[in-house]
SENU-342726 format. One record per residue: residue in one letter; x, y, z of N, C-alpha, C in turn. Coordinates in steps of 0.05 Angstrom, whole numbers, plus 5000, padded with zeros to 4 digits. Each point is the difference from the previous one (the first is absolute). Layout:
// SENU-342726
AXYZXYZXYZ
...
// end
This chain:
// SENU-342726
X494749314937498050114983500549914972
X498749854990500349974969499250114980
X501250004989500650324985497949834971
X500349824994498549934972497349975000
X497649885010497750005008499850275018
X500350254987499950175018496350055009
X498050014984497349995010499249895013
X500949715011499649885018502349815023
X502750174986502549905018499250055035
X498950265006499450005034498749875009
X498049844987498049805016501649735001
X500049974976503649735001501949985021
X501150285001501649925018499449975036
X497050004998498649965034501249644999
X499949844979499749784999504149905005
X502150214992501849885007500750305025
X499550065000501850135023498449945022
X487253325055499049905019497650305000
X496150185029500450134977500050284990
X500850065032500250324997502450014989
X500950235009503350075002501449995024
X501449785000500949885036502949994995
X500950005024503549914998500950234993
X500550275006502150184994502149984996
X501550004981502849965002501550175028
X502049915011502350085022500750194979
X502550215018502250074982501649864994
X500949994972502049984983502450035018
X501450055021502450045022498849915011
X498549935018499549785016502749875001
X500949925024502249855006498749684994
X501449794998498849704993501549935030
X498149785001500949775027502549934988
X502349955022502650014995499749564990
X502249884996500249744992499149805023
X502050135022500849895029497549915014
X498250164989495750005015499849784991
X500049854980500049794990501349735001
X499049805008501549774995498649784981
X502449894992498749854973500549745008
X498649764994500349705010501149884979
X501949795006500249794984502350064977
X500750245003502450034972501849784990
X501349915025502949904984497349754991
X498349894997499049724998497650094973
X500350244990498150134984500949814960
X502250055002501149894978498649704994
X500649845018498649705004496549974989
X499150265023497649995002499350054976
X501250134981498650144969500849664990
X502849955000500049744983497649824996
X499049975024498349815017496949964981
X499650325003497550174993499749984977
X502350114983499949904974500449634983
X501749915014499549704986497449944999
X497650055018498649895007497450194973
X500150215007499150194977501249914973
X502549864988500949954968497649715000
X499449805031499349784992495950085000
X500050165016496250025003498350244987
X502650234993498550254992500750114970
X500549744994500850054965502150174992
X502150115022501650214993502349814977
X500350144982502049964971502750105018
X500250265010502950185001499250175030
X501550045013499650255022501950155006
X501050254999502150175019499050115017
X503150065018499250145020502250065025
X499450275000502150125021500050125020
X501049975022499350075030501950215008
X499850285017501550164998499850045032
X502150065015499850105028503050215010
X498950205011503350155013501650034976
X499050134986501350154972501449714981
X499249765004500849714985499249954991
X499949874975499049764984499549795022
X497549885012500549805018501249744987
X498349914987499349814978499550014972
X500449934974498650134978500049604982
X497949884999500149714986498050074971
X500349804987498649934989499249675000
X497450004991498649675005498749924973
X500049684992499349984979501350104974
X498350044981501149984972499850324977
X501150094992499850204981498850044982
X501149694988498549784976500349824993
X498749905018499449684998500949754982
X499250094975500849794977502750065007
X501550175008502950064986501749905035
X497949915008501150045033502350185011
X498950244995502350285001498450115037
X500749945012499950115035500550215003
X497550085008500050315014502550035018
X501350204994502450185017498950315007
X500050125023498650175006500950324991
X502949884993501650224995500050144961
X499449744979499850044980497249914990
X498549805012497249994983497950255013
X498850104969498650205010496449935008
X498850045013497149985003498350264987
X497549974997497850275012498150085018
X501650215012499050075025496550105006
X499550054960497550085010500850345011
X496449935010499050275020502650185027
X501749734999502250145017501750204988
X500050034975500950244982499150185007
X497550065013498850254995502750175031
X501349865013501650115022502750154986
X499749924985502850164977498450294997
X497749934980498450244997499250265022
X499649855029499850205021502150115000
X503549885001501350145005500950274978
X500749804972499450244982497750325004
X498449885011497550285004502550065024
X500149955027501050185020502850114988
X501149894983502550154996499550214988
X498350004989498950304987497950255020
X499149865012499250205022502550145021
X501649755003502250195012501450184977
X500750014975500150144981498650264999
X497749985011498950295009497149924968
X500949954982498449854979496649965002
X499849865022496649835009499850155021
X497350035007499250015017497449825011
X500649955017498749745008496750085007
X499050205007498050165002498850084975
X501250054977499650094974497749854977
X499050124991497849814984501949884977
X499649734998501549824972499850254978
X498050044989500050244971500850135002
X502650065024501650255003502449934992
X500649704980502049915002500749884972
X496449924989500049864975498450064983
X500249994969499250104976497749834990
X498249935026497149984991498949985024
X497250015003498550065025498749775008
X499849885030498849865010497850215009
X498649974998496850175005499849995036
X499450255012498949835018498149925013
X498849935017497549925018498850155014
X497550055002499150185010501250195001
X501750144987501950275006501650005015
X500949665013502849975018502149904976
X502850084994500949954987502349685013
X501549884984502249715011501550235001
X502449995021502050125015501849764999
X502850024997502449824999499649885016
X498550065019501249835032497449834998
X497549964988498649785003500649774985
X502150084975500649794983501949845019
X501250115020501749805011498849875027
X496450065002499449775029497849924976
X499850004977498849784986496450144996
X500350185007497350195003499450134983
X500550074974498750264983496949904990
X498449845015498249924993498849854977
X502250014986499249764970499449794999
X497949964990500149784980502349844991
X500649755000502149844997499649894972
X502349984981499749934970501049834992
X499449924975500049674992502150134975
X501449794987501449974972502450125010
X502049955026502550075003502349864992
X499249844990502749685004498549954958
X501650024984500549794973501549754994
X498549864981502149774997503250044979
X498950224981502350074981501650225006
X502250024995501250315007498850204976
X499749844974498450354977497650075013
X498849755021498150185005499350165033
X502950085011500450165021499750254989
X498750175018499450314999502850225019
X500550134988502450205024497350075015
X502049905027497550045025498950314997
X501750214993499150235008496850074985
X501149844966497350044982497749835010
X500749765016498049855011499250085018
X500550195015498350115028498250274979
X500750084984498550204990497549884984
X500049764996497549894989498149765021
X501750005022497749785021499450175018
X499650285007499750115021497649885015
X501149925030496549815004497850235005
X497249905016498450135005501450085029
X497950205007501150105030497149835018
X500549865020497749905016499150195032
X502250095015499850135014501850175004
X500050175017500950255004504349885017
X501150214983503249885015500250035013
X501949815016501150045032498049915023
X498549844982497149845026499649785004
X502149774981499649694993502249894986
X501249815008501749904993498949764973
X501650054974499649844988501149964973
X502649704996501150004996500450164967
X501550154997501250154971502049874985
X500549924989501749934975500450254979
X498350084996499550264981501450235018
X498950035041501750304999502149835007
X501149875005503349945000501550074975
X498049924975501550064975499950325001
X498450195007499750295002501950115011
X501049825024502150065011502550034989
X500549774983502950034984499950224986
X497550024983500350214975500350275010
X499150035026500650325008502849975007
X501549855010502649914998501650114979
X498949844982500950034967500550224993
X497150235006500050284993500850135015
X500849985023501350215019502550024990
X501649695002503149955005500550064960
X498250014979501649954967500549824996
X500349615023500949974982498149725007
X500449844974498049744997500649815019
X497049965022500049875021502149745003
X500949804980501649845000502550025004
X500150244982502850105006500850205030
X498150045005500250205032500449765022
X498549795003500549785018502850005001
X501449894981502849904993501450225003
X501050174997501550245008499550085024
X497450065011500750105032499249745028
X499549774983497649885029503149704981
X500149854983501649824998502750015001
X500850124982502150064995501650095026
X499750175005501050055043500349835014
X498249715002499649955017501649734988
X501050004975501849754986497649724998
X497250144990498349794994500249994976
X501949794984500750034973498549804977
X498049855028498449834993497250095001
X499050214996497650015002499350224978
X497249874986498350284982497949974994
X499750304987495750025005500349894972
X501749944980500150054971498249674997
X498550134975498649694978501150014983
X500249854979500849715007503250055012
X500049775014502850095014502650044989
X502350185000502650104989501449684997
X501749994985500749664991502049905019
X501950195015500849875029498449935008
X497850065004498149835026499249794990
X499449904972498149765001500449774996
X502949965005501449725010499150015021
X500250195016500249935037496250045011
X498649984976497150055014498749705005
X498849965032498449825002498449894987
X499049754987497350044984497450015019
X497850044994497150135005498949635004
X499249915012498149735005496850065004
X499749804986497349855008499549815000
X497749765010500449825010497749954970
X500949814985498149964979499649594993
X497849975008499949674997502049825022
X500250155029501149935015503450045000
X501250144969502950085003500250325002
X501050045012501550344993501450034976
X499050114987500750094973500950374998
X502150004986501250314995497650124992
X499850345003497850174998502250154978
X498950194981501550224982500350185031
X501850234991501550185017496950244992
X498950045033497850155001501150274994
X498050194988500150294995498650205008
X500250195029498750155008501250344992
X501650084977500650205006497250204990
X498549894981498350195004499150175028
X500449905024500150145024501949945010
X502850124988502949925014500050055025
X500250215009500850105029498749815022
X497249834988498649895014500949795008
X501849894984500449715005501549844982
X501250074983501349934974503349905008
X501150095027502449915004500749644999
X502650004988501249735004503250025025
X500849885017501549915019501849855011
X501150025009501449705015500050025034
X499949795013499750055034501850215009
X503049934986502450145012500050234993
X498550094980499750344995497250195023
X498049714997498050125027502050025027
X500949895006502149955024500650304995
X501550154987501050215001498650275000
X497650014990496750155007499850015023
X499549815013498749935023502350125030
X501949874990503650205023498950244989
X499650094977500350365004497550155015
X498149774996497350195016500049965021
X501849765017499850025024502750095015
X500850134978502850165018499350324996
X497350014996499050264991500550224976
X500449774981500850034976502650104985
X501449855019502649924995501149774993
X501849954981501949744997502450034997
X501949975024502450035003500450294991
X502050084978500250395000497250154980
X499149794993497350124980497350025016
X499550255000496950125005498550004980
X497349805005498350094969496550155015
X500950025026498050215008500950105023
X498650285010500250085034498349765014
X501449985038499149865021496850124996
X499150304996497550045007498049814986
X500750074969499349894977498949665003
X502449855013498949765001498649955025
X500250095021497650095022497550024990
X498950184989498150034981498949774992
X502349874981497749754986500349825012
X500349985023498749825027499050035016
X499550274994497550155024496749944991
X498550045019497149854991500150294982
X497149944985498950204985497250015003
X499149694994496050024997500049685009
X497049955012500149745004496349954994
X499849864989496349844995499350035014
X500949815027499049905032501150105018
X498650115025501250095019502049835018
X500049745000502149955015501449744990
X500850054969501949814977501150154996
X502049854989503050164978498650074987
X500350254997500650154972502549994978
X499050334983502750084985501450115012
X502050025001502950115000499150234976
X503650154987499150144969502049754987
X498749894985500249824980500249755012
X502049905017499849855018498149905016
X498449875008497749885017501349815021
X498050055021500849845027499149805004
X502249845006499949605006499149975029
X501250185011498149995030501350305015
X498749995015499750395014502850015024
X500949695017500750045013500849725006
X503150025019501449835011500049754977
X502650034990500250364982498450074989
X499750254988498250134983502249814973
X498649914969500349894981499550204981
X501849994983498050194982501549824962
X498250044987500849864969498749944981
X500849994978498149814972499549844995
X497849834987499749794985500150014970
X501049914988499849974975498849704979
X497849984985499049834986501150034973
X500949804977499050114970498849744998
X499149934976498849714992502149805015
X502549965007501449804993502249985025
X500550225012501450105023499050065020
X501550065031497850045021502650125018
X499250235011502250075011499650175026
X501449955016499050275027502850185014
X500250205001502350145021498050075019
X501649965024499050075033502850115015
X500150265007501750095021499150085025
X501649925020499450025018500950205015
X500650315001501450245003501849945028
X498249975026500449995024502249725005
X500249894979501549855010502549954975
X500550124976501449974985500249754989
X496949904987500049824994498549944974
X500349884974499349994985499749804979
X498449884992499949764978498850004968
X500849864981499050014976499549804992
X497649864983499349764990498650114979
X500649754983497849994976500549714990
X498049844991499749744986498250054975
X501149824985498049884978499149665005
X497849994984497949784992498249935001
X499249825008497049964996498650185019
X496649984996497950185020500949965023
X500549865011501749875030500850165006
X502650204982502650075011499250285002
X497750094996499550275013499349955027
X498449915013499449925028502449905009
X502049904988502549865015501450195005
X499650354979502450205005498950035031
X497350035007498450135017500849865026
X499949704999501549855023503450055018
X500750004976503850105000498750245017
X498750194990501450235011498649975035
X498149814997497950075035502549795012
X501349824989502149785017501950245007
X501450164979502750095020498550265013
X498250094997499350265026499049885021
X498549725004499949885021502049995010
X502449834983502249905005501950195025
X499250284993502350195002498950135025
X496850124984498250045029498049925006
X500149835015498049885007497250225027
X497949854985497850145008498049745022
X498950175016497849775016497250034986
X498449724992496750155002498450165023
X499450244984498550195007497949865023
X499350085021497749905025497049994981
X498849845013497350024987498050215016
X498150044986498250245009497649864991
X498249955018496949985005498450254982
X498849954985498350204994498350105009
X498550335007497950055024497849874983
X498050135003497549824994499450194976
X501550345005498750224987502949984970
X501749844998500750064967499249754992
X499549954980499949824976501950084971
X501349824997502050154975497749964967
X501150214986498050024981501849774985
X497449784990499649784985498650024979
X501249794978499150104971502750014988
X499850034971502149974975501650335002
X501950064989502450185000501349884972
X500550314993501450014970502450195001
X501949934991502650085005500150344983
X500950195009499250374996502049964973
X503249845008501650074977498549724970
X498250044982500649974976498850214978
X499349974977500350124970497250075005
X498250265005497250035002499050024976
X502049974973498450094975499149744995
X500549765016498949764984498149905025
X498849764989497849935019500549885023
X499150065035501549845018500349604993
X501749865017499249794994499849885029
X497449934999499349895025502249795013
X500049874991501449715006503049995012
X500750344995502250035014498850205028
X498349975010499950165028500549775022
X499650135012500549775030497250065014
X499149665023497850095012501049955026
X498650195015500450005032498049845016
X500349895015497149815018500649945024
X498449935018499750085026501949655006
X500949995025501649725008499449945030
X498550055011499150045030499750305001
X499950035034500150415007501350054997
X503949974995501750125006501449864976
X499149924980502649884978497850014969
X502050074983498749994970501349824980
X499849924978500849954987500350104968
X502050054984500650054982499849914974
X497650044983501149864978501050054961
X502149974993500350124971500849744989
X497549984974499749854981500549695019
X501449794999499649715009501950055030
X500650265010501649955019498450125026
X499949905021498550035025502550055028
X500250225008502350055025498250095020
X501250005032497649965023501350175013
X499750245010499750285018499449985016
X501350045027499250075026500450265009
X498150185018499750165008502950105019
X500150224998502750105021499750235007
X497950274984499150205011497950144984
X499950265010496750074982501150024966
X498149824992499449994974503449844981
X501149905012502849934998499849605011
X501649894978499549715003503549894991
X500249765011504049904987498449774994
X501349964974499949714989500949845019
X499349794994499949655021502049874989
X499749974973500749804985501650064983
X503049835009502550064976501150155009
X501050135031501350105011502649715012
X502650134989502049835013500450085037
X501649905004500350165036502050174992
X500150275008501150234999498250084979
X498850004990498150224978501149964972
X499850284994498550205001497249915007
X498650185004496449885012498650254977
X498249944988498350124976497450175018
X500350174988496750125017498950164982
X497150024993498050164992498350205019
X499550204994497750175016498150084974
X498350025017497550234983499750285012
X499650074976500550315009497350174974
X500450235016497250194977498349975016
X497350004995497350145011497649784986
X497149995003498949784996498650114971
X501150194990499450094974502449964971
X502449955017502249894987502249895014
X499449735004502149805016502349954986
X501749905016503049984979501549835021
X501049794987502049785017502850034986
X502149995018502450124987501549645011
X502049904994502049915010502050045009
X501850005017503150065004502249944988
X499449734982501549984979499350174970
X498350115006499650134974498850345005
X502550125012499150285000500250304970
X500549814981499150094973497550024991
X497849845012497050024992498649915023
X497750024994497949945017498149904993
X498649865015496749824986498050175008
X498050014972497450235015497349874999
X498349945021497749774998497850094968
X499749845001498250004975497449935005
X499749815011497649875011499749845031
// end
């Protein structure tokens, strides 16, 4: 999710990467599929295969720099870095000291900060937000936001623009900046998934005000510091240890990659403002899948992290949904669950795999390339690891027709004008296949069940395999993807 073009970052990212109330969450104790259910392909040859993946991504996908670390059976599997830091200086990424930005994958710090406070007795997850904070989100039709929609991406808002500055004088303390962007409310909470930046930032600040103490500093004392991530912070501009060891930001300008200034999102810290290194994600990633443990440090209860891998809400009846804060990479064999993270300049994804104690981290910089290249990396090693078959084809009866016509993406900024040119159009491809199109790019759908189609094109062997459904009623249609169970497309025309 890219966090800078936020008005029209969700339709963007169709180009590199539901509507009742569906998906009940399980209980929170729910036992998880043990490891053993699982088998994973290809390990000891996994190391190679990233080498492989990546030379080929530094030579075609504009990547400047990449980390990245592989975790399995309470290990570090792997942790490399690829490429360059900074370039002119030819200083090589090391995974252990250069830092990246993770982006929107911050906001997984922030879930856990919120659950540590609910186990605190502090939150309640049922509780209306203005039971927590010193100004009022209004609410909708007389349904009020409840903690627990901010974390499946639902309090119905409006998505807002002016989060990311170029100067640090002119960053806002997020808390005063959520009191002056409050968005509009579009629909009623807990009915539609669509992506928040703003309640993730809502999220920290009730954080803030529960726990006393300033969100930056709460990360680092109970969620870093424990866990000996001595490399990681929400802080702008960054503390002066870090900014020897920070990656630079690329773009591809007149055919060179050229350094970007060091981006600034704390106006919505909690949202996305963190800086990193692989080898400190490595150690996130062991604690959530040891059930929030790392070696003698607990930074949550087993229930607790159950929870934010339990479904919550989903667009479409039969795609990944949310998780609570977490969202699902796929439902099953294994169930996946994880973040993406965008800023201008970085591109980053965590995916754990619970059932199998398995887990990875990436992020690259550079050119426009190297966002679709994070997106490749990550479909090569879950193929790699689990490999999937294409879905059977399904004949269409005579009696559906999928609704055809243009779709506009639910998550952007309603106070400004839509912009057409970012919707996608749908069109018929024979009886049983459609085609896809946003802005100069055209992908070809085949049918596999009612109202449900898998991309054709740009599937490696082992997958992952991409699928869309339509879903809603002929008064309000809505096409969701499986890679993108943060928003949904709603027909327009």
């Amino acid at each position: 999710m890219r966090m800078g073009d936020v008005s029209q970052g969700a339709a963007a990212a169709f180009a590199i990467l539901v509507l009742s109330p569906l998906c009940m969450a399980p209980s929170a104790t729910a036992a998880a599929p043990t490891a053993e259910r699982v088998k994973l392909q290809e390990l000891k040859s996994l190391e190679g295969f990233v080498d492989g993946v990546m030379a080929q991504q530094i030579v075609n996908r504009e990547v400047a720099g990449a980390t990245i670390a592989i975790v399995h059976n309470g290990k570090v599997l792997f942790s490399k870095g690829y490429g360059f830091a900074d370039i002119d200086a030819h200083t090589a990424v090391d995974p252990h000291e250069t830092l990246f930005r993770p982006g929107s994958v911050s906001k997984l710090f922030t879930w856990t900060a919120l659950m540590q406070q609910v186990e605190a007795g502090r939150i309640d997850l049922d509780a209306d937000v203005n039971s927590y904070i010193d100004f009022t989100i209004p609410p909708y039709e007389g349904q009020s936001v409840l903690v627990r929609h901010l974390m499946s991406h639902s309090p119905g808002m409006s998505d807002v623009s002016g989060i990311s500055v170029q100067k640090v004088e002119d960053l806002t303390p997020y808390g005063d900046w959520i009191k002056s962007n409050i968005p509009e409310r579009v629909w009623a909470p807990g009915t539609e998934i669509a992506y928040s930046n703003y309640g993730v930032a809502l999220a920290g600040y009730i954080v803030e005000r529960v726990s006393g103490e300033p969100f930056a500093d709460y990360v680092e004392n109970h969620i870093f510091k424990p866990l000996g991530m001595d490399s990681t912070t929400f802080r702008e501009p960054l503390p002066a240890e870090f900014e020897a060891r920070m990656a630079n930001g690329y773009e591809l300008e007149d055919g060179r990659l050229v350094a970007q200034p060091f981006e600034l999102f704390s106006n919505i810290m909690p949202a996305g403002s963190a800086t990193s290194s692989a080898e400190n994600m490595a150690r996130f990633m062991l604690a959530m899948l040891s059930d929030g443990r790392l070696g003698r440090t607990r930074i949550l209860k087993p229930e607790s992290v159950r929870l934010l891998m339990s479904a919550s809400l989903a667009n479409a009846p039969d795609l990944p949904g949310m998780a609570h804060g977490f969202y699902f990479v796929r439902k099953a064999a294994p169930t996946m669950v994880g973040h993406g993270g965008n800023t201008g300049d970085f591109h980053s994804n965590l995916i754990l795999a619970p059932e199998a104690d398995f887990g990875f981290f990436v992020s690259v910089t550079g050119g426009n390339e190297s966002s679709p290249g994070r997106t490749d990396l990550t479909n090569a090693i879950i193929g790699r690891v689990f490999p999937h078959e294409p879905a059977p084809r399904a004949a269409a009866p005579e009696d559906e027709t999928p609704p055809l016509g243009s779709y506009r993406v639910n998550r952007r900024d309603y106070s400004q004008d839509p912009r057409p040119e970012f919707d996608i159009t749908v069109a018929a491809a024979g009886d049983s296949a459609i085609t896809v199109t946003f802005r100069d790019e055209t992908t070809y759908w085949e049918r596999i069940g009612p109202m449900m189609y898998e991309k054709t094109t740009g599937a490696r062997a082992g997958g992952p395999y991409e699928h869309i459904q339509f879903h809603g009623d002929e008064d309000d249609f809505l096409l969701s993807f499986s890679t993108q169970p943060y928003m949904a497309f709603r027909r327009v025309k």
